[in-house]
C-alpha positions in Angstrom: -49.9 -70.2 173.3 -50.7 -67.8 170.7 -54.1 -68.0 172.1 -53.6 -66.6 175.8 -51.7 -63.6 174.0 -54.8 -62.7 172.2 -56.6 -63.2 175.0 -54.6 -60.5 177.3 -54.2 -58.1 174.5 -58.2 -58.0 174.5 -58.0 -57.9 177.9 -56.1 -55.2 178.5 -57.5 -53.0 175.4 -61.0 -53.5 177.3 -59.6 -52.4 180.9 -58.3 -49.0 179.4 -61.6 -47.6 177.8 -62.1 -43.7 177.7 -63.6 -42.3 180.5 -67.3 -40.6 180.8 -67.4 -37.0 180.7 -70.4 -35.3 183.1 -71.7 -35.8 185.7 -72.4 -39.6 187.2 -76.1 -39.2 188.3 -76.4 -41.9 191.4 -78.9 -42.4 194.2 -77.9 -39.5 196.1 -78.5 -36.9 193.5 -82.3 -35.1 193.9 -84.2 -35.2 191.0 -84.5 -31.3 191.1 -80.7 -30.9 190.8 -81.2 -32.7 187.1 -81.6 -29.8 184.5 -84.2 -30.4 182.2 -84.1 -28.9 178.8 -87.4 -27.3 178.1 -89.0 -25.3 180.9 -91.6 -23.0 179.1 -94.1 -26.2 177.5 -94.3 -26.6 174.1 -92.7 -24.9 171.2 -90.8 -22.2 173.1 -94.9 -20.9 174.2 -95.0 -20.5 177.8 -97.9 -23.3 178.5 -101.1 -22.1 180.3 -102.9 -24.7 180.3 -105.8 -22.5 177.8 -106.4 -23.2 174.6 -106.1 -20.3 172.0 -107.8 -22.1 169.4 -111.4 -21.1 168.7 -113.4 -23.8 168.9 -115.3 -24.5 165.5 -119.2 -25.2 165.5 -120.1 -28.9 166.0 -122.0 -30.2 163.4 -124.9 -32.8 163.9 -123.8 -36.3 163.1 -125.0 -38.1 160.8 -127.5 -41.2 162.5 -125.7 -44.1 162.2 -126.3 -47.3 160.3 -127.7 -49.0 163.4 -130.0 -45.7 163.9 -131.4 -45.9 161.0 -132.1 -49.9 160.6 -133.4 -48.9 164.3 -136.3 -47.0 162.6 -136.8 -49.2 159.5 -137.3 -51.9 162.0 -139.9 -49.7 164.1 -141.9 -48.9 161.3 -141.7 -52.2 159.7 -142.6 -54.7 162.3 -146.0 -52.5 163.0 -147.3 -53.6 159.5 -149.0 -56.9 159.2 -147.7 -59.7 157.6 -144.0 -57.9 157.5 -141.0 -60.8 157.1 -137.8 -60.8 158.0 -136.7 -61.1 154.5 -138.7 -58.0 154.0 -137.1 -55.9 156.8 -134.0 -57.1 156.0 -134.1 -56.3 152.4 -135.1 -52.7 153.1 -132.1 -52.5 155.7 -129.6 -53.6 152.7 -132.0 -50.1 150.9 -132.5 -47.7 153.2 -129.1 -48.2 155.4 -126.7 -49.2 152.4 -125.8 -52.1 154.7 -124.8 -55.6 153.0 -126.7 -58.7 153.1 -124.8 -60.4 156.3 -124.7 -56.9 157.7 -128.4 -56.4 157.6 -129.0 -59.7 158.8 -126.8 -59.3 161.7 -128.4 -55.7 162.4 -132.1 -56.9 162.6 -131.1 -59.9 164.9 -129.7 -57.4 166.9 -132.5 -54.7 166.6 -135.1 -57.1 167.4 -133.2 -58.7 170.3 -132.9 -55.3 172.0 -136.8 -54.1 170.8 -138.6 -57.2 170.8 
């Protein structure tokens, strides 16, 4: 029976744990009673809800790759006799796209233009 001793040693070990310190938070306590540890925002600054930080000046962006195979593909398909292969070769030129890319971009392009 070595076994059962064990077994109520490990029980009665388990039954005597410490006991929590604070407060027990249950149902019945208001949310608002709960101190919270930061009240003034961020970093000890009282928080306004303004930013204090000027604001730098926006620079234009730069047209995309689809902007620009956009406009090759304008120009382009108003010459006569202008292939694909053509158009897509200046894509891969102009717009620094790769060979599936500009493939992909004038199916695209000429979906949406006609």
């Amino acid at each position: 029976m070595p076994s059962n001793a064990a077994i109520t040693v490990q029980t009665t070990t388990a039954s005597s744990s410490p006991s929590v310190t604070g407060p027990i938070k249950n149902a019945a306590t208001p949310i608002s009673a709960t101190p919270t540890a930061d009240t003034t925002g961020s970093e000890g600054k009282p928080d306004t809800g303004v930013s204090t930080t000027p604001k730098a000046e926006k620079k234009p962006k730069a047209p995309t790759k689809m902007e620009i195979a956009s406009v090759i593909y304008a120009r382009m398909s108003k010459q006569k006799d202008m292939t694909r292969k053509q158009i897509v070769e200046q894509f891969v030129a102009e717009a620094k796209l790769s060979a599936a890319g500009a493939s992909t971009y004038y199916q695209l392009i000429k979906a949406k233009l006609g």
